[in-house]
N, C-alpha and C positions, 0 to 999 in steps of 0.2 A: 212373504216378501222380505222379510226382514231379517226371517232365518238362512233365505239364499244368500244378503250382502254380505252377512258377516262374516264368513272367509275370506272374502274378496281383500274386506277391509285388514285382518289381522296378515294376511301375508303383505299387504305393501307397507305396513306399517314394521313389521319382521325384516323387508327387503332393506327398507333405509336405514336402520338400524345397522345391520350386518355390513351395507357399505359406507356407512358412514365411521363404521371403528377401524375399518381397513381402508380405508385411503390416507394415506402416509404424503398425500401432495396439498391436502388443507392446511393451511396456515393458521396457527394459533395467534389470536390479538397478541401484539407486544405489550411488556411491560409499561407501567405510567411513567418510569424513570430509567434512562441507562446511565451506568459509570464504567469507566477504565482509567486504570493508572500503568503508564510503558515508562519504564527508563532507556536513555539512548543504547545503553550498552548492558549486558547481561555481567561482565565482568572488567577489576578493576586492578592494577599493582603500583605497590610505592612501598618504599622506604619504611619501618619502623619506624613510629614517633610523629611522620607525617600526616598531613593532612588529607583527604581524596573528593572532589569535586564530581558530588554524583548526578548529572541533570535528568531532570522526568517532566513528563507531561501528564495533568490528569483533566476527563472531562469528566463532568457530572451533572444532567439533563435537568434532575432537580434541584441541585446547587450544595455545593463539597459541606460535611459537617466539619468531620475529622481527618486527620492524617497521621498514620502510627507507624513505627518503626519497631520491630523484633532483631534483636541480634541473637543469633545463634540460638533460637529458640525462648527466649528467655522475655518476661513480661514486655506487652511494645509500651513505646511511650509513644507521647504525646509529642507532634510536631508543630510550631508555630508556624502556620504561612496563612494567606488570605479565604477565610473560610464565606461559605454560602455563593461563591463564583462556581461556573457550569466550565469554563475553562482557565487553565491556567498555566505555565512552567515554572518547576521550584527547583532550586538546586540543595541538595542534603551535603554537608559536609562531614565526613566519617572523618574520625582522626584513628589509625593505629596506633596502637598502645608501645609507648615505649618499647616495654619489655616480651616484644613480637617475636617471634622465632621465625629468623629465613624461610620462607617456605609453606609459614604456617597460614588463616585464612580467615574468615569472619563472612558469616553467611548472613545477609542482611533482608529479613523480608518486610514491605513496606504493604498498607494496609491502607487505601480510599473509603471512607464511608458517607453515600449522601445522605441528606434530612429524613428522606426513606428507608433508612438501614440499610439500602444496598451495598453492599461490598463490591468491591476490586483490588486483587492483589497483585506484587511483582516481588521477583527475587535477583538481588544483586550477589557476587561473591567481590570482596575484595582482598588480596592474597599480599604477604607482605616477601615484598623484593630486596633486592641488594640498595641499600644508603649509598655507595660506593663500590667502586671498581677496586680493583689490587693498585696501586699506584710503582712509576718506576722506581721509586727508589724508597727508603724508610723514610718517610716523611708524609704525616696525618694532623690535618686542621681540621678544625669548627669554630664557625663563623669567622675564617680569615685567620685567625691564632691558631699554633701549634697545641699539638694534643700530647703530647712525645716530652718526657723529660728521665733523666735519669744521671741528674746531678751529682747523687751519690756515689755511683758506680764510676765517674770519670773522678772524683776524689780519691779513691779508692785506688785506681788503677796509676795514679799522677803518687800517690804515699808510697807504693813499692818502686817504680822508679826513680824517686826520690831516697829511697832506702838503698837500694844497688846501686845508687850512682857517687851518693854521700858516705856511705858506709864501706860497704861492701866492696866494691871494689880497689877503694883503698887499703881495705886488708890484703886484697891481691897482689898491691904494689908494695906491700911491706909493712905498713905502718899500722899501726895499734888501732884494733878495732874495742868500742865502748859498749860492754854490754849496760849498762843504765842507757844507752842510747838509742837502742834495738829494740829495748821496751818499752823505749818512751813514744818511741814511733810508731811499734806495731799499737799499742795501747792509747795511740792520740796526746798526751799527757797534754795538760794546759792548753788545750785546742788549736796546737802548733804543733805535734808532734816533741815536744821539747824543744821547743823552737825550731827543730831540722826544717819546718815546712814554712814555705812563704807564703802560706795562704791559712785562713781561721776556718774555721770546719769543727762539726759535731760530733761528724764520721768517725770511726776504728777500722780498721782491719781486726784487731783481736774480738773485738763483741760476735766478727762474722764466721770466724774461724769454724771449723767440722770441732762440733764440740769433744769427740772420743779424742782429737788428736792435741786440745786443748790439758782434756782431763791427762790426758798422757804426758804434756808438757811438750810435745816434739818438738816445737821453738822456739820457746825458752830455753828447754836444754841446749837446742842448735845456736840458740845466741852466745850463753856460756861457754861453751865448746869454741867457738867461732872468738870470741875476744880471750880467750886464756890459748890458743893454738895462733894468735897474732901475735904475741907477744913476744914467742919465741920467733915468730916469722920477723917479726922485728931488729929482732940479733940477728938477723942472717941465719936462722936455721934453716935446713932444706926438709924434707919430709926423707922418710923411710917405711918401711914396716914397721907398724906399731909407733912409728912417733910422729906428730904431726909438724905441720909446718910448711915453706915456701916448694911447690912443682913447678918446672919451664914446663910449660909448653912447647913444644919443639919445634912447631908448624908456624907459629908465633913469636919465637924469643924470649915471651912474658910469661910472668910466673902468676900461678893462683895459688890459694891457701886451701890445703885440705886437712882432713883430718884422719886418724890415726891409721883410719883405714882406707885410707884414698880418696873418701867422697869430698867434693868442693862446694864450700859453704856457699859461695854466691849462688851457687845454680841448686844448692838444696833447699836456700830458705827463700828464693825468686821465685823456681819455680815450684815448689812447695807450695808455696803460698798460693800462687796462679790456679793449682787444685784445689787444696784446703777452703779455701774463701771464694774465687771468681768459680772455678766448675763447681763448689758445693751448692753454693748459691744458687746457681741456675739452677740446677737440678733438685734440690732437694728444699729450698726455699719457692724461687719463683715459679718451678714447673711443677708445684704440687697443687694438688685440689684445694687446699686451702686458701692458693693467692690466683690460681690460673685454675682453679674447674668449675664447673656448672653452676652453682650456687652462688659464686663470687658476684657481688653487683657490679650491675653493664650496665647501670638506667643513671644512677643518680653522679651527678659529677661532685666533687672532692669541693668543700668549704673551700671559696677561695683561687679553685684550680679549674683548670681546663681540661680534664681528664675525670673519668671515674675510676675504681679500683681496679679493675681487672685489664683497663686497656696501663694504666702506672707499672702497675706488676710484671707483664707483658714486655714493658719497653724497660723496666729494671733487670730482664733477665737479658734483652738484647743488648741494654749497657756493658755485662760483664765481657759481652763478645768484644763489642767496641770495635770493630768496623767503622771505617767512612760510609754515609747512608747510601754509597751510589756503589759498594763493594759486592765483587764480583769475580767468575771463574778468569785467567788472564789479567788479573790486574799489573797497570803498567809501572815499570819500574821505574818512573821518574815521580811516581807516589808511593815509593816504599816504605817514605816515611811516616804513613800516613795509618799504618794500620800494627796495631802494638798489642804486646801480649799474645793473647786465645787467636785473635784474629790473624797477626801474624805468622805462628805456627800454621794457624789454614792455612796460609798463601803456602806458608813452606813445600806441605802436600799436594796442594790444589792440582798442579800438574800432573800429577798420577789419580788422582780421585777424581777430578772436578765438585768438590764438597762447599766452595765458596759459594759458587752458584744457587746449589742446593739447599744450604744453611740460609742463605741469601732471602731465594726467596720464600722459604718456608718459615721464616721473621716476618715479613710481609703479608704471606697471605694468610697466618696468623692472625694477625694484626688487622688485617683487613676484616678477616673472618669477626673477630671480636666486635670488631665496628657492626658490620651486621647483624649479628646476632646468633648469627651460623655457628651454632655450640659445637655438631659435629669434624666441621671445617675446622676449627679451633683445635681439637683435639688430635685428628688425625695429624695437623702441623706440628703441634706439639710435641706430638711422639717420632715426628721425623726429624726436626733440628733436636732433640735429643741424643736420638741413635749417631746420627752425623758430627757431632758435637763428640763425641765419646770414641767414633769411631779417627776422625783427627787424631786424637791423641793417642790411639794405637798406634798410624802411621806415623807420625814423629817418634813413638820410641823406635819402632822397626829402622828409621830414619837415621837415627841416631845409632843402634844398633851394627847396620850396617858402616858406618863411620866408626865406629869401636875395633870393627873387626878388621877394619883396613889401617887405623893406626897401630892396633897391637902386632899385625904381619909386620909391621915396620918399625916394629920396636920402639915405638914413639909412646914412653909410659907416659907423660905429662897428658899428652894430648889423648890417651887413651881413657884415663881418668877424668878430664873434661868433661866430655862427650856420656862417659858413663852415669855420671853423678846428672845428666838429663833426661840420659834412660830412667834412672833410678824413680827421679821424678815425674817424669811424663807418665809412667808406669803405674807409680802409686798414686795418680790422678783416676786411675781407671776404678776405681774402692767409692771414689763420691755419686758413681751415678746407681741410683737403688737397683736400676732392672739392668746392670752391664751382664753382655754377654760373657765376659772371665769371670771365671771363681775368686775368691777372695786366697785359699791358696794359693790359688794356682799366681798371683799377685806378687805374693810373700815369695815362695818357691822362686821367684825372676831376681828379686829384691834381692832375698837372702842366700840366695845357693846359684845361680845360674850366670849372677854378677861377680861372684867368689864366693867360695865357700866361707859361711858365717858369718856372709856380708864383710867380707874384707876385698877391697876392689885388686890388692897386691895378689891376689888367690885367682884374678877372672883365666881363661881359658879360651878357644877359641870353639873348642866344644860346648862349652857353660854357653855361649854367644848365641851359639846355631841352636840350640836347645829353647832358647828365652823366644827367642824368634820364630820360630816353628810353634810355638806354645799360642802368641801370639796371634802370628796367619792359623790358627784350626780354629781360635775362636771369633776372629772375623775373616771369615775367607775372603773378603773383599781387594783382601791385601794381598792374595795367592799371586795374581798376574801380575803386581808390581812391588814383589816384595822385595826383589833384587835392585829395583832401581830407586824406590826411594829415598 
């Protein structure tokens, strides 16, 4: 009997076996404890330096031990909130780090664990956004104060107007120009310029100078030159070949003071200097990597100041332009008085470039960029009010050029020499910017040969003209469509 059952028995014990491994619709007991931790939103954006408001909810059946937070993979800590509750909502407050780069991110994973080791995770990203928009005009605060200063640069630009309007010009008129006086201004003497200036300042023009043209003396020579060639302008001499002294202007009536070789000191050592010190500066001070690249601090603000270094630097290079903050392509001429020097000469061209605009906003969004943190942005602007900046001052010599070539058709030597002696210098402005598109002969060759042979302006030609000018438009073509009309 016993030996019949025992098949019977081992197949139904074999059957439930075989379907109890393959029925996939038994329900396994639940755990003693459940936990989950959900935050509202998987992702978050804000501003560098800000704060972010992350809320979550976590249950936990056996009641919450801990609460940890991993940033970017890195050890969690430990979060303070109401521990041994089964439910709860906590808000985590993330701060982005200052020194966050536009664009860049922080992967945040948070970690529940109840009294039973059970885990529950979640993963938050929070991405760091723009601080700020491009605003219309150059004008940047924090906390309600200006961000924006560039005091030295309106000192600067207020001592050469001050030097062409007290000096210089009066050489023009005849009267005895002081070289101790031209040195004492470019050089600040006694924090007054030797008294020429009505205001106390620390400032120089000479400390800022392009030092090769320092070492070379080019304005001190040009001051010597300039008060020993007034003296005879003085006596009523008039200029020649080879002697210097008093030119009419013909288009004018008024006479300027050149020297021996036609060039005109007011406009060699004004706007000289407009290159030498305001484009050098920009370029080769404030738009280098040392005061404007990547490295420069964006985080910490200035003892004292409402600015850090790299947005100061920024708005020292947009001082040399010196624009009103609201300047623009079409600016109206019942504010012409309003924009001087560099910025000036923009307007000159603006109408054939539109470079205002361009320069304009690409100080802005600069500017704005730096506030963000947006390095790439920063750069790319950089390198376009550069090119724009440089490219200006090709069009004013073309500018002028053409003005040359219509006075000498007219036999108008006074006024042909004018106009030249801005060539001369608009021209050798083009030497300050390190990546210009002319050669540095090619510079010299306009200066010295193309303006007159040996740099004598008594020698220019109408050929020499057409020659400087075409030299000119091939190395910025931009000027090809309007080279006749600027």
């Amino acid at each position: 009997m016993k030996v019949k059952i025992f098949p019977v028995v081992f197949v139904f014990f074999s059957f439930f076996f075989i379907n109890s491994c393959g029925d996939n619709s038994v329900e396994l007991p639940e755990p003693e404890g459940r936990i989950s931790i959900t935050a509202n939103t998987d992702s978050f954006e804000s501003g560098r330096g800000t704060s972010v408001a992350i809320p979550m909810t976590l249950k936990a059946e056996e009641g919450l031990q801990s609460l940890t937070v991993s940033i970017d993979g890195q050890p969690g800590e430990n979060i303070s909130t109401s521990m041994g509750q089964t439910s709860l909502s906590h808000t985590y407050t993330y701060t982005i780090p200052a020194n966050a780069l536009l664009g860049s991110s922080a992967e945040l994973e948070f970690t529940a664990t109840d009294v039973i080791e059970q885990s529950a995770k979640t993963k938050v990203v929070v991405s760091t956004g723009k601080l700020i928009d491009s605003p219309a005009t150059y004008s940047f605060t924090r906390n309600g104060e200006t961000t924006v200063s560039y005091t030295g640069q309106n000192e600067r630009l207020d001592m050469l107007e001050i030097i062409k309007k007290e000096i210089l010009l009066k050489g023009d008129q005849g009267e005895v120009i002081s070289e101790q006086a031209l040195l004492a201004a470019f050089n600040n003497a006694e924090g007054n310029g030797g008294g020429l200036f009505l205001f106390e300042t620390t400032k120089q023009l000479g400390n800022k100078t392009f030092q090769p043209d320092l070492d070379d003396r080019l304005f001190e020579n040009l001051f010597a030159s300039a008060a020993q060639a007034s003296e005879a302008g003085s006596g009523g001499q008039m200029a020649s070949n080879g002697i210097a002294g008093l030119i009419t202007r013909e288009s004018k009536g008024s006479t300027v003071l050149i020297d021996a070789n036609g060039r005109e000191f007011t406009q060699l050592i004004e706007k000289g200097l407009m290159g030498a010190v305001f484009y050098h500066q920009t370029f080769n001070t404030y738009f280098s990597d040392a005061r404007t690249g990547d490295d420069v601090e964006n985080t910490e603000l200035r003892a004292g100041k409402n600015y850090n270094d790299m947005e100061h630097h920024w708005d020292e290079a947009f001082g040399y332009w010196n624009p009103p903050i609201d300047f623009s392509s079409e600016w109206p001429s019942d504010r012409a008085d309003e924009d001087r020097f560099w910025s000036h000469y923009s307007n000159t061209v603006d109408p054939h470039l539109g470079t205002n605009s361009i320069i304009m906003q690409g100080f802005i969004e600069g500017r704005t960029a730096i506030v963000n943190n947006d390095l790439d942005t920063k750069n790319v602007k950089r390198t376009e009010v550069a090119e724009n900046l440089e490219l200006v001052a090709a069009a004013v010599a073309v500018h002028y050029i053409n003005a040359a070539q219509e006075a000498l058709n007219k036999g108008n030597i006074g006024d042909t020499f004018h106009v030249l002696s801005e060539v001369w210098a608009f021209v050798n402005a083009l030497k300050y910017y390190p990546n210009r598109k002319i050669s540095l002969n090619a510079i010299e060759e306009i200066k010295e040969q193309d303006l007159g042979a040996e740099g004598n302006f008594w020698n220019v030609t109408p050929e020499g003209l057409t020659k400087a000018k075409a030299t000119l438009v091939t190395a910025y073509p931009q000027l090809a469509p309007v080279q006749d009309e600027l």
